[in-house]
PDB file of N, H, CA, C and O in Angstrom:
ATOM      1  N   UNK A   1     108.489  19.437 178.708  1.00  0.00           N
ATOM      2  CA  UNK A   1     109.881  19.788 178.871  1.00  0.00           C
ATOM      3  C   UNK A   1     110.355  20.553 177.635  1.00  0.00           C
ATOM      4  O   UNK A   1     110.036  20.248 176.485  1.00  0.00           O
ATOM      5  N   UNK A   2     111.084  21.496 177.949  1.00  0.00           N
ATOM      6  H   UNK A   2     111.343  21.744 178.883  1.00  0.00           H
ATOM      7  CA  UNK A   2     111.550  23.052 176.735  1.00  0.00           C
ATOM      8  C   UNK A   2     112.669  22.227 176.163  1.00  0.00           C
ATOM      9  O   UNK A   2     113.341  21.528 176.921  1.00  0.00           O
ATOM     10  N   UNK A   3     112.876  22.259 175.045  1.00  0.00           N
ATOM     11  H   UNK A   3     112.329  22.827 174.430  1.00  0.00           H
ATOM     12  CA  UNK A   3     114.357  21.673 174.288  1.00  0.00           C
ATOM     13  C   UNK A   3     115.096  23.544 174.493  1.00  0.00           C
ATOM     14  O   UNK A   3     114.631  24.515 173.896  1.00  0.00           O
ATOM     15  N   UNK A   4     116.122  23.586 175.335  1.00  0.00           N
ATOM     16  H   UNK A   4     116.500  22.797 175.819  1.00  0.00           H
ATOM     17  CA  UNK A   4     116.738  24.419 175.612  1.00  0.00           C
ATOM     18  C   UNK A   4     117.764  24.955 174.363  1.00  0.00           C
ATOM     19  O   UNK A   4     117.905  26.043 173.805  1.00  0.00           O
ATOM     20  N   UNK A   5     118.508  23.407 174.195  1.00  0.00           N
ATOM     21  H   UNK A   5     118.394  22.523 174.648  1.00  0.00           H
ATOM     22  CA  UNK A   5     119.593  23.604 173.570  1.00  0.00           C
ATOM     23  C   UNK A   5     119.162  23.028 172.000  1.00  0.00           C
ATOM     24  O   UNK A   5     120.153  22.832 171.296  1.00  0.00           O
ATOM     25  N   UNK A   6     118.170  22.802 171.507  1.00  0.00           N
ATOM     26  H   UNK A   6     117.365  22.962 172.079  1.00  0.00           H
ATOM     27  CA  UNK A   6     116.854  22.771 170.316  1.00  0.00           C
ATOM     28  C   UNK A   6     116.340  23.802 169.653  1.00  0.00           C
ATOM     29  O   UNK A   6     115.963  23.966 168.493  1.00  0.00           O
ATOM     30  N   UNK A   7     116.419  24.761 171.025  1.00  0.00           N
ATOM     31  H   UNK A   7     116.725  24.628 171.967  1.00  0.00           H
ATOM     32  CA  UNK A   7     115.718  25.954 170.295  1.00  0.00           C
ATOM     33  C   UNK A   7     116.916  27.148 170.281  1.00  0.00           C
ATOM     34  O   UNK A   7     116.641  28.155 169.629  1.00  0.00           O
ATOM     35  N   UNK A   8     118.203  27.097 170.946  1.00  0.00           N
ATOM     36  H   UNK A   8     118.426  26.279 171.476  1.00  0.00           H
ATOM     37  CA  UNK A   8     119.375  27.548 170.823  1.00  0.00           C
ATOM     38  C   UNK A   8     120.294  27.743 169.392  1.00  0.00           C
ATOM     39  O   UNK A   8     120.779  28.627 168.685  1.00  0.00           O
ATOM     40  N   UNK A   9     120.159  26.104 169.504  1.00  0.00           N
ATOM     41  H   UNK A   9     119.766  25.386 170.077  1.00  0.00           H
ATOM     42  CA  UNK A   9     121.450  26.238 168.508  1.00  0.00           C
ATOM     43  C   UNK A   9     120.497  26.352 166.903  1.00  0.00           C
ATOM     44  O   UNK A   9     121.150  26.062 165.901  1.00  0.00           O
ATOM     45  N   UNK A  10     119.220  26.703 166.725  1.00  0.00           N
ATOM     46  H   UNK A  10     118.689  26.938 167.539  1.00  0.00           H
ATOM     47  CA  UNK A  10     118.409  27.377 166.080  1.00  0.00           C
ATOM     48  C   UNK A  10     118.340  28.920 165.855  1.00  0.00           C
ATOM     49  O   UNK A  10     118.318  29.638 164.855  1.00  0.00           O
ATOM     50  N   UNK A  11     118.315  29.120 167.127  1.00  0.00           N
ATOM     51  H   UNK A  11     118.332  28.537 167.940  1.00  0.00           H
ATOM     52  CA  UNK A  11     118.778  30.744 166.859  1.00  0.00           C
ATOM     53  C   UNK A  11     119.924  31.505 166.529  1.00  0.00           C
ATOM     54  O   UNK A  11     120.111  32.595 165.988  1.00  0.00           O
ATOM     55  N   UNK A  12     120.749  30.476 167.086  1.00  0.00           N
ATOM     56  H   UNK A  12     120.597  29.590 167.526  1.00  0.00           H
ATOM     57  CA  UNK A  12     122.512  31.287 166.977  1.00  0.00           C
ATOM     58  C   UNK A  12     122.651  31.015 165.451  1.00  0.00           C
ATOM     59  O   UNK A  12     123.668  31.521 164.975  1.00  0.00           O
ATOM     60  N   UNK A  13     121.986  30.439 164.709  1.00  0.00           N
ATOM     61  H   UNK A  13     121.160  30.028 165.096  1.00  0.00           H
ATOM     62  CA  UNK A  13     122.074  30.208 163.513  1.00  0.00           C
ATOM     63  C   UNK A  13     121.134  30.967 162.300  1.00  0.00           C
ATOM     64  O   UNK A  13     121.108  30.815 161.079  1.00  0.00           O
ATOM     65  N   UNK A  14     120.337  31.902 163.278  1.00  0.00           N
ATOM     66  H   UNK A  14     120.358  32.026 164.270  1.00  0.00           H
ATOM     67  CA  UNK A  14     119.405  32.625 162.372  1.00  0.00           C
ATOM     68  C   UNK A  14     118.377  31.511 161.401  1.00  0.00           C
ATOM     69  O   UNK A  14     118.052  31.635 160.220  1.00  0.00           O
ATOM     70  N   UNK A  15     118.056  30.516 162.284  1.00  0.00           N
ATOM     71  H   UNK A  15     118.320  30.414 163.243  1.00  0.00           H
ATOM     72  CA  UNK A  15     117.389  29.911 161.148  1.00  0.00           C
ATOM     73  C   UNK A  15     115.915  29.715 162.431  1.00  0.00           C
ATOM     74  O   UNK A  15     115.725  29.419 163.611  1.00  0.00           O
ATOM     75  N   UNK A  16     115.044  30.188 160.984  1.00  0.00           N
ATOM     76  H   UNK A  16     115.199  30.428 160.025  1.00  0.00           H
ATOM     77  CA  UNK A  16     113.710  30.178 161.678  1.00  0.00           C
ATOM     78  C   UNK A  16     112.901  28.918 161.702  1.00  0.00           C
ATOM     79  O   UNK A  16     113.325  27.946 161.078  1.00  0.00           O
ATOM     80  N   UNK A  17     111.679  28.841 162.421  1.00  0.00           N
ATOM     81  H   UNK A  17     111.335  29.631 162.928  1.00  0.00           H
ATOM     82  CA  UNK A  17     111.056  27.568 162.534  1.00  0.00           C
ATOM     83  C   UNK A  17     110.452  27.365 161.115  1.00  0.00           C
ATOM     84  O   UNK A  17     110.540  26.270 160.560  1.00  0.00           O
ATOM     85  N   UNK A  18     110.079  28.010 160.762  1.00  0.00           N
ATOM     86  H   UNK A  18     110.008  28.900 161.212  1.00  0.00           H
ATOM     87  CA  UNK A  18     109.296  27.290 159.461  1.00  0.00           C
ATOM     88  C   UNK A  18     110.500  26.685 158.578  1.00  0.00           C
ATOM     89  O   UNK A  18     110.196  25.562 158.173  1.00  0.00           O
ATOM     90  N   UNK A  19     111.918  27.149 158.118  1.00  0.00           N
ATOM     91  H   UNK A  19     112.164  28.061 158.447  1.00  0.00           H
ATOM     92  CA  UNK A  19     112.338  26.608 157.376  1.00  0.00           C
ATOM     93  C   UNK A  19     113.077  25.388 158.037  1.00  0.00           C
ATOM     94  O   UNK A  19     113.802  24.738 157.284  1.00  0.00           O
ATOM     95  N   UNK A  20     112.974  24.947 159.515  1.00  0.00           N
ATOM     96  H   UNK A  20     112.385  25.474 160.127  1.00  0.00           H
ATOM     97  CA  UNK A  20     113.646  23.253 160.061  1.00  0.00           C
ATOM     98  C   UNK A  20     112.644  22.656 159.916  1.00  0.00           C
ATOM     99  O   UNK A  20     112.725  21.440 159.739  1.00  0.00           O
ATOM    100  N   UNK A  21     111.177  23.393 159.946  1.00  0.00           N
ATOM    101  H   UNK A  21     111.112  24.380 160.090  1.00  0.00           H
ATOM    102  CA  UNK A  21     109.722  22.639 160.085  1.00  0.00           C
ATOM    103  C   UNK A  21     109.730  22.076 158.085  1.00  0.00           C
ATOM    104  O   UNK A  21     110.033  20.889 157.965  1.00  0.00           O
ATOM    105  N   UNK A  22     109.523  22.602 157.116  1.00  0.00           N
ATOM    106  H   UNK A  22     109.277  23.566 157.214  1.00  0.00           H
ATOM    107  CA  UNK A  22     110.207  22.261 155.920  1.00  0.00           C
ATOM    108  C   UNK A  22     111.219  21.060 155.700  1.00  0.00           C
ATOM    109  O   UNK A  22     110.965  19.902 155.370  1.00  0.00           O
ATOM    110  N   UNK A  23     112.100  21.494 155.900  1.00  0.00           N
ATOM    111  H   UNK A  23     112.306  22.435 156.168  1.00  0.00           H
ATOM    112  CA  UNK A  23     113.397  20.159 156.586  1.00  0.00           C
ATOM    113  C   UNK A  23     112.549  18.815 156.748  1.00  0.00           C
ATOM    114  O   UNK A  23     112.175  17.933 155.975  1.00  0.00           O
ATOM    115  N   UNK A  24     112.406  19.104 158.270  1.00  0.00           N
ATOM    116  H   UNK A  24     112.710  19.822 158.898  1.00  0.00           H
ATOM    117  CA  UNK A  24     111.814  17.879 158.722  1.00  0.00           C
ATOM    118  C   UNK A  24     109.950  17.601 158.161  1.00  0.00           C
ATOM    119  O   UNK A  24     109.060  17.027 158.789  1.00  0.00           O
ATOM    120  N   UNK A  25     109.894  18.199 156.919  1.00  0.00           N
ATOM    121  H   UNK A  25     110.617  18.665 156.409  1.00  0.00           H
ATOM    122  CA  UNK A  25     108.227  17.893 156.654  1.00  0.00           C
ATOM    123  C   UNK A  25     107.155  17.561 157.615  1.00  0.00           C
ATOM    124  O   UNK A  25     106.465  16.566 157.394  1.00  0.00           O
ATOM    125  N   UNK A  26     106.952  18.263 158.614  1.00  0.00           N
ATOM    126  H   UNK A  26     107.512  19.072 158.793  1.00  0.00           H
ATOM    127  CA  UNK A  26     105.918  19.083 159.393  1.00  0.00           C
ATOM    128  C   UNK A  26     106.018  20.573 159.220  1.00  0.00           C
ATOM    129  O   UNK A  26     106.858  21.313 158.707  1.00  0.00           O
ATOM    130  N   UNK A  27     104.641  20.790 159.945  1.00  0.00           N
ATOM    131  H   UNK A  27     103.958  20.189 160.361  1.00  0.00           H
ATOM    132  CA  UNK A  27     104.079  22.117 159.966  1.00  0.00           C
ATOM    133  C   UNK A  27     105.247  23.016 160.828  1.00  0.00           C
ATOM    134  O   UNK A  27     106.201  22.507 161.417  1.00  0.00           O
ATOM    135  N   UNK A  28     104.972  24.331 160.769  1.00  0.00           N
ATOM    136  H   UNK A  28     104.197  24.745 160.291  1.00  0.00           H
ATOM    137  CA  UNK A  28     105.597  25.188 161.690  1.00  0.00           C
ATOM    138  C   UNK A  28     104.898  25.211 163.033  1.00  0.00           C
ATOM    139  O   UNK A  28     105.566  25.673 163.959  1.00  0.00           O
ATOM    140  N   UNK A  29     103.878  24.863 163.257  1.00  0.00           N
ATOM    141  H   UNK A  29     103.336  24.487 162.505  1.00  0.00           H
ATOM    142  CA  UNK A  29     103.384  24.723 164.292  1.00  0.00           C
ATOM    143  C   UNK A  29     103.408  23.335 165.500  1.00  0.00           C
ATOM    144  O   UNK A  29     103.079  23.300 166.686  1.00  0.00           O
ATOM    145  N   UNK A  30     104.047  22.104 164.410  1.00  0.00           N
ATOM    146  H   UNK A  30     104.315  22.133 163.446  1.00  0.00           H
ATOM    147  CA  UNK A  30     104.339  21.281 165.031  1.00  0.00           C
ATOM    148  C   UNK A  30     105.688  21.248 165.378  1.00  0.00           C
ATOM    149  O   UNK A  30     105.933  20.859 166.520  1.00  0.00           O
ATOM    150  N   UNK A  31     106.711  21.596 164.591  1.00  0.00           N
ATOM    151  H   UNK A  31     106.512  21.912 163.663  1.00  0.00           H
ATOM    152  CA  UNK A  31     107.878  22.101 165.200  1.00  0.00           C
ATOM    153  C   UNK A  31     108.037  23.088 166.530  1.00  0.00           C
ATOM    154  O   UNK A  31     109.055  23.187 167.215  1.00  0.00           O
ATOM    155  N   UNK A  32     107.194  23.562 166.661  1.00  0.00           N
ATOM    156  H   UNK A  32     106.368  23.482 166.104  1.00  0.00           H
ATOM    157  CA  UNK A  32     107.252  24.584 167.682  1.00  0.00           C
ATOM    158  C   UNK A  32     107.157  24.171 169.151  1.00  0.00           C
ATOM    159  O   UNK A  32     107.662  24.473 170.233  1.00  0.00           O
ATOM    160  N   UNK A  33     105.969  23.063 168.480  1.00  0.00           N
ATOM    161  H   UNK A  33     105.559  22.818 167.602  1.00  0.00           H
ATOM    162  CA  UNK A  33     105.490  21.818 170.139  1.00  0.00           C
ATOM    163  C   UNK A  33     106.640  21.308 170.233  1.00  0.00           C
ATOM    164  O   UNK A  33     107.009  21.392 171.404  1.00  0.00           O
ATOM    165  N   UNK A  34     107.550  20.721 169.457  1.00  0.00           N
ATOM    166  H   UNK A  34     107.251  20.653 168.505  1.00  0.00           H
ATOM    167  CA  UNK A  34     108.644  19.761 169.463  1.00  0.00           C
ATOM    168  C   UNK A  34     109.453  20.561 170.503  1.00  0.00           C
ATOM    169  O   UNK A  34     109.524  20.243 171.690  1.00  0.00           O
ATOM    170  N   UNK A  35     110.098  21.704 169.908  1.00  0.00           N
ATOM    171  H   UNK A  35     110.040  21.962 168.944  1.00  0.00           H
ATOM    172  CA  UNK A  35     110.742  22.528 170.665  1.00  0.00           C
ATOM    173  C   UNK A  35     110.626  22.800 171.941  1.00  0.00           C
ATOM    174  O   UNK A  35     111.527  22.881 172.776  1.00  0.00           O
ATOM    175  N   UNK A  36     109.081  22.989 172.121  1.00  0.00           N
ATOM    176  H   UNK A  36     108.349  22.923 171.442  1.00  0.00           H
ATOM    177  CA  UNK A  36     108.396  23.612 173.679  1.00  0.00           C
ATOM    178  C   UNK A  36     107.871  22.372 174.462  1.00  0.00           C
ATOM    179  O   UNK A  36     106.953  22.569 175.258  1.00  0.00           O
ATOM    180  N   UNK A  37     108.516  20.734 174.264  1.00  0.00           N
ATOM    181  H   UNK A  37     109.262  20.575 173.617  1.00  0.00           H
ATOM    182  CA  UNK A  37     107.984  19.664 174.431  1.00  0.00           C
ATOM    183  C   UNK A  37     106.941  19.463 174.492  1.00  0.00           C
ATOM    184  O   UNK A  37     106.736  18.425 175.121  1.00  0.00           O
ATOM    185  N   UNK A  38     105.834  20.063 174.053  1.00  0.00           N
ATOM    186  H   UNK A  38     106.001  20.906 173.542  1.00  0.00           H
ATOM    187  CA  UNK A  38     104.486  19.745 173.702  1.00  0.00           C
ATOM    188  C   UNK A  38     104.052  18.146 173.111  1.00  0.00           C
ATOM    189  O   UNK A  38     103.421  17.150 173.466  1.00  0.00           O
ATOM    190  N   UNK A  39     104.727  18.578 172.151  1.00  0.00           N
ATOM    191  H   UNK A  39     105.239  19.387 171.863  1.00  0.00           H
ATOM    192  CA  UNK A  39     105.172  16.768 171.724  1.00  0.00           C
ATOM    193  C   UNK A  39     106.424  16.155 171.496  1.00  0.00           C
ATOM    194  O   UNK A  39     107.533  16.567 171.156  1.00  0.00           O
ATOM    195  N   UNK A  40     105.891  14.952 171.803  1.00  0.00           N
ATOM    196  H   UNK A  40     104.990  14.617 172.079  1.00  0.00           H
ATOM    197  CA  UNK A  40     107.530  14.459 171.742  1.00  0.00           C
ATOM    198  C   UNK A  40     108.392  13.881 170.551  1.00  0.00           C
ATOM    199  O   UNK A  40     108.040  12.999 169.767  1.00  0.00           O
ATOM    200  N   UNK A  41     109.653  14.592 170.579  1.00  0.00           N
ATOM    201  H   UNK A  41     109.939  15.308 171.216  1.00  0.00           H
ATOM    202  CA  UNK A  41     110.338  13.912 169.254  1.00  0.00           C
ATOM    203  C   UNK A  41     110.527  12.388 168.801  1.00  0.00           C
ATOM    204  O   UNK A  41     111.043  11.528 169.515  1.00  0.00           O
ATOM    205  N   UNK A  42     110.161  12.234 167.840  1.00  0.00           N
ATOM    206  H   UNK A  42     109.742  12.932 167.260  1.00  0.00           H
ATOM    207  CA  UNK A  42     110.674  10.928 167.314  1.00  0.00           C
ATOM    208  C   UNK A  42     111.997  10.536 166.537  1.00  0.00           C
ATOM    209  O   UNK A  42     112.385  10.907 165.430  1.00  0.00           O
ATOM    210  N   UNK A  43     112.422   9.895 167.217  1.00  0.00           N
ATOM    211  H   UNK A  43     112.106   9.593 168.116  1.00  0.00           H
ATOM    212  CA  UNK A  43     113.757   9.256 166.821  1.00  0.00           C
ATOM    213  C   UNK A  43     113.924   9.571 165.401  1.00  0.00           C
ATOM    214  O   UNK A  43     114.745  10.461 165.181  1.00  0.00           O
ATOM    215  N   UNK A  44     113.418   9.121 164.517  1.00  0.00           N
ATOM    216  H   UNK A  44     112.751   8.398 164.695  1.00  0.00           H
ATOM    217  CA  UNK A  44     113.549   9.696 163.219  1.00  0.00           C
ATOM    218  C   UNK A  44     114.203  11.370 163.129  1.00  0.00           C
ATOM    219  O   UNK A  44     115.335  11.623 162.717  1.00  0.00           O
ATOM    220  N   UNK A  45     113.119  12.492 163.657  1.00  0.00           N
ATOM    221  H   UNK A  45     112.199  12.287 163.992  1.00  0.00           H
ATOM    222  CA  UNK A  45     113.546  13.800 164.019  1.00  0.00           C
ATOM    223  C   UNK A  45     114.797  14.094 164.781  1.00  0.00           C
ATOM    224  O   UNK A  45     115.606  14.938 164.394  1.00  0.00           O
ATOM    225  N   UNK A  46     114.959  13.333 165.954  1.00  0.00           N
ATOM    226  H   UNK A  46     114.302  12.648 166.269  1.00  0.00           H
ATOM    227  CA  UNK A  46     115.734  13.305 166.207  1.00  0.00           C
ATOM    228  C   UNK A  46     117.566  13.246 165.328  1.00  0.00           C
ATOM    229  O   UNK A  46     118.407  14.096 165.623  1.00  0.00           O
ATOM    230  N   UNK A  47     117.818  12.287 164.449  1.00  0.00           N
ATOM    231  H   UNK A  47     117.135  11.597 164.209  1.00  0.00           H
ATOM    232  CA  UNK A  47     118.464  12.056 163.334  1.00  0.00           C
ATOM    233  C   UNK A  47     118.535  13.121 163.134  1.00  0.00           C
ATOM    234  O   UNK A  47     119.304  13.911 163.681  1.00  0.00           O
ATOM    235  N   UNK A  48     117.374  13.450 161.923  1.00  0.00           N
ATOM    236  H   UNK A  48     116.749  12.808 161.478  1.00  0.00           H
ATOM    237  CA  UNK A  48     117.481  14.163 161.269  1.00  0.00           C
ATOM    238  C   UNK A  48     118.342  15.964 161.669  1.00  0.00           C
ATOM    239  O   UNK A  48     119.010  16.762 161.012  1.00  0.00           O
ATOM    240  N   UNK A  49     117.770  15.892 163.221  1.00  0.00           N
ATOM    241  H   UNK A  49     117.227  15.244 163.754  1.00  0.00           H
ATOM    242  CA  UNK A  49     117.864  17.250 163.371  1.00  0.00           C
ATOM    243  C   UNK A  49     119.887  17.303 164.000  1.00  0.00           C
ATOM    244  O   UNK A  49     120.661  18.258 164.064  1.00  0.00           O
ATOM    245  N   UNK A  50     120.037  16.161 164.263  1.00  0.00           N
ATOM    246  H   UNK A  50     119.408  15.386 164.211  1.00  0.00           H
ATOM    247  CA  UNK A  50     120.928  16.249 164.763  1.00  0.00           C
ATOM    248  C   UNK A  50     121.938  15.893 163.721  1.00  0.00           C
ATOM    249  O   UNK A  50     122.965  16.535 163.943  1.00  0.00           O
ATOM    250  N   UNK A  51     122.047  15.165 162.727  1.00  0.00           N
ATOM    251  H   UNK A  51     121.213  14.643 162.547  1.00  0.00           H
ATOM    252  CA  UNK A  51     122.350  15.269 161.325  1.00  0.00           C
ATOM    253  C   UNK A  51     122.777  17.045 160.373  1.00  0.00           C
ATOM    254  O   UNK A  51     123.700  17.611 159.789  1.00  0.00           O
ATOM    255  N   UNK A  52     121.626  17.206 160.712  1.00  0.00           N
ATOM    256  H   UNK A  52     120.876  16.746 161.187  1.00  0.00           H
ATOM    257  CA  UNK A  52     121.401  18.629 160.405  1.00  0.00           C
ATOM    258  C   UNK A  52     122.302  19.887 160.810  1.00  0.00           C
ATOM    259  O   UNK A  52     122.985  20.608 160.083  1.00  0.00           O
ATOM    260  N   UNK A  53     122.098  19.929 162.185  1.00  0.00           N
ATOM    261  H   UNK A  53     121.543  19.343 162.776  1.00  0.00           H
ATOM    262  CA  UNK A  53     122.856  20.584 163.016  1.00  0.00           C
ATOM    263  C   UNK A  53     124.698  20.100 163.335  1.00  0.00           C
ATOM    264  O   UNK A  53     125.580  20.728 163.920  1.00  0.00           O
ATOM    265  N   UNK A  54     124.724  18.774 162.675  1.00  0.00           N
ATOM    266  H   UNK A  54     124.007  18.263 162.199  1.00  0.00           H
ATOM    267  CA  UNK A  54     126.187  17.876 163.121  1.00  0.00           C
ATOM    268  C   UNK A  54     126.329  18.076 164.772  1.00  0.00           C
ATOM    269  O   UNK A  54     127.274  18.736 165.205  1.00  0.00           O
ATOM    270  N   UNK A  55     125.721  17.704 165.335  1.00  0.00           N
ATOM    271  H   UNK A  55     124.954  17.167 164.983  1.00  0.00           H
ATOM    272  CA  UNK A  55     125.539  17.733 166.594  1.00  0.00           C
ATOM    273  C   UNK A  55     124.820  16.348 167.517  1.00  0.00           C
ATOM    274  O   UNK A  55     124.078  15.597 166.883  1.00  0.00           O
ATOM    275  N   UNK A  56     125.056  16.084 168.893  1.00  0.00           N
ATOM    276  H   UNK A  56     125.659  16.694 169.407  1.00  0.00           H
ATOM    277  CA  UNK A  56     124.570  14.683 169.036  1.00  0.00           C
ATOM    278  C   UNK A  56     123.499  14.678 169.299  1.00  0.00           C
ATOM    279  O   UNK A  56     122.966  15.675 169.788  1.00  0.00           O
ATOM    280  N   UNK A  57     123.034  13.879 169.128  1.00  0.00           N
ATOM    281  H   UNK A  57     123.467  13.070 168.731  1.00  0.00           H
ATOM    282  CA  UNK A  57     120.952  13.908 169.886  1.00  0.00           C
ATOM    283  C   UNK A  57     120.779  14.040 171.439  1.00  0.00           C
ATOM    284  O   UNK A  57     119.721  14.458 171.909  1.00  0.00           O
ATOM    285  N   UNK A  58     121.989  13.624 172.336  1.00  0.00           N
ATOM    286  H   UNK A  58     122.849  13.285 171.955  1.00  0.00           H
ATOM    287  CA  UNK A  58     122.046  13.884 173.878  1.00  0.00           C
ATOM    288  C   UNK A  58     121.926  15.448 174.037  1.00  0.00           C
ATOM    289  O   UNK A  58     121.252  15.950 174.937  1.00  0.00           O
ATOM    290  N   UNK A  59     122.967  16.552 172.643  1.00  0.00           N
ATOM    291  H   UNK A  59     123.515  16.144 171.912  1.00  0.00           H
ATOM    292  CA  UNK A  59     122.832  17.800 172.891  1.00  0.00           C
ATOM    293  C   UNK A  59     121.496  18.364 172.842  1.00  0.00           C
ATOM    294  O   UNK A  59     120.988  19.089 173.697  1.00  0.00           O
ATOM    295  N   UNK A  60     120.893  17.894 171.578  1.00  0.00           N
ATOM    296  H   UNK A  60     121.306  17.305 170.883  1.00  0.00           H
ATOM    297  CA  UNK A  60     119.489  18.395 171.268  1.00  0.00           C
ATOM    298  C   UNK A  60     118.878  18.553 172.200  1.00  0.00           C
ATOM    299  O   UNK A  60     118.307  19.632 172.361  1.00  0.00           O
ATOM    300  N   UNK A  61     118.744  17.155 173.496  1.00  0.00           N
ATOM    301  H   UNK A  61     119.208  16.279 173.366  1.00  0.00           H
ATOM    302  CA  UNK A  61     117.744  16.847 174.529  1.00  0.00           C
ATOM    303  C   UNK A  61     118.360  16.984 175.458  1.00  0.00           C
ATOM    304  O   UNK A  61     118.105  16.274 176.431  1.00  0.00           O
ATOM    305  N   UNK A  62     119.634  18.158 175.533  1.00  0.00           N
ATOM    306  H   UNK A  62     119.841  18.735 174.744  1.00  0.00           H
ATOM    307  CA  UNK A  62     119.405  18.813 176.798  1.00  0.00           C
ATOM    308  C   UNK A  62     120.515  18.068 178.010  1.00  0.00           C
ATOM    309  O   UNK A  62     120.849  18.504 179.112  1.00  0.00           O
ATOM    310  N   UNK A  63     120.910  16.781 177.300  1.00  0.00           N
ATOM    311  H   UNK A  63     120.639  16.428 176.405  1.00  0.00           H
ATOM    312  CA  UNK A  63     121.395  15.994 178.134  1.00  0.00           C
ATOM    313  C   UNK A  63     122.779  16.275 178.612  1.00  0.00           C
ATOM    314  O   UNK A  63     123.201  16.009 179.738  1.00  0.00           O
ATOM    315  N   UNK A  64     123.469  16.863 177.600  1.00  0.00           N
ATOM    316  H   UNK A  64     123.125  17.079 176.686  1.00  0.00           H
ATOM    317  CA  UNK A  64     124.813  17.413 178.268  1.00  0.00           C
ATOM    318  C   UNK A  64     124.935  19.061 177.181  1.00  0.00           C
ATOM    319  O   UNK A  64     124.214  19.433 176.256  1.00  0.00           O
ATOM    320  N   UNK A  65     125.836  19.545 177.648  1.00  0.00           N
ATOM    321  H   UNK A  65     126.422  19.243 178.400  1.00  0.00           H
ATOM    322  CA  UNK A  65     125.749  20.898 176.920  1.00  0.00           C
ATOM    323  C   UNK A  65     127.078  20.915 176.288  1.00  0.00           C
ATOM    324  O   UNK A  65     127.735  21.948 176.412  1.00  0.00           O
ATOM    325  N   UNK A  66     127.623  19.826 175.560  1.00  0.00           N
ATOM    326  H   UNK A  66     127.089  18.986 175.459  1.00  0.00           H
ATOM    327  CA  UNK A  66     128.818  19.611 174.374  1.00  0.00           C
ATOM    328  C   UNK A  66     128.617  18.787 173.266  1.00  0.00           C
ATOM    329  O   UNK A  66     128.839  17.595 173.056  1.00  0.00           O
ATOM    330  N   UNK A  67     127.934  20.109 172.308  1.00  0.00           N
ATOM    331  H   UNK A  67     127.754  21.078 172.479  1.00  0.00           H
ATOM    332  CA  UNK A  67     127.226  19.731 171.115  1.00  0.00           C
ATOM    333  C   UNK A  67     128.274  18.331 170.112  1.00  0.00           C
ATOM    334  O   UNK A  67     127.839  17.553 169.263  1.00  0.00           O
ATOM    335  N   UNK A  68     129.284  18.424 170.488  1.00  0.00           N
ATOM    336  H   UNK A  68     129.637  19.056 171.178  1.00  0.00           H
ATOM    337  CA  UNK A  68     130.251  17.342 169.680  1.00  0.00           C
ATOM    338  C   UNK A  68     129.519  15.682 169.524  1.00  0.00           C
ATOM    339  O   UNK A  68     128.940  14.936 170.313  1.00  0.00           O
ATOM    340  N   UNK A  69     129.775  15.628 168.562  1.00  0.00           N
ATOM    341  H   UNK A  69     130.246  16.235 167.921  1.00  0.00           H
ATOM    342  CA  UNK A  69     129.488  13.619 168.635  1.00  0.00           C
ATOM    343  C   UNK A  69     130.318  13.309 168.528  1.00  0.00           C
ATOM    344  O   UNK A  69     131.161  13.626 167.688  1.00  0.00           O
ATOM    345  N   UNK A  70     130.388  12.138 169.845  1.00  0.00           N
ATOM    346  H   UNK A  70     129.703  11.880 170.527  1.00  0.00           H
ATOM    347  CA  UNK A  70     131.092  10.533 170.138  1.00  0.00           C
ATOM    348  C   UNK A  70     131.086  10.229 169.074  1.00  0.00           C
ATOM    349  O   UNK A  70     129.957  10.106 168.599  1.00  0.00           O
ATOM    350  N   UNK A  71     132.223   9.958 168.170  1.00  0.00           N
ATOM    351  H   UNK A  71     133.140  10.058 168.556  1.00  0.00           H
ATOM    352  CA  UNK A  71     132.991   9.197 167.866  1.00  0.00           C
ATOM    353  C   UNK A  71     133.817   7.761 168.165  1.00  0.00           C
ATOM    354  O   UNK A  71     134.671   7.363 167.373  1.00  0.00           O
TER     355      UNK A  71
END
């Protein structure tokens, strides 16, 4: 399964894979699976990326398309 809105709100931001792959200390190549669900994220990543982005982890995965966090 493609992280749609993973690999989105990545681009609208001009930020490339190697420097979230950095971030999250994996390879650029394992970030890429993450993205293209090759493999699956771990909760930890998850956090992090959604931390990152200030955005909720439901957005990351696609689950609704209103990047805001519940509060």
């Amino acid at each position: 399964m493609q992280f749609r809105n993973l690999r989105g709100i990545r681009e609208d931001r001009d930020i490339k894979q190697k420097d979230i792959a950095q971030i999250l200390n994996v390879s650029q190549n394992t970030y890429s699976q993450y993205e293209n669900g090759v493999i699956s994220l771990t909760a930890e990543v998850l956090i992090k990326l959604a931390d990152y982005y200030d955005v909720s982890v439901d957005f990351l995965l696609d689950r609704t398309n209103n990047p805001c966090m519940q509060k």
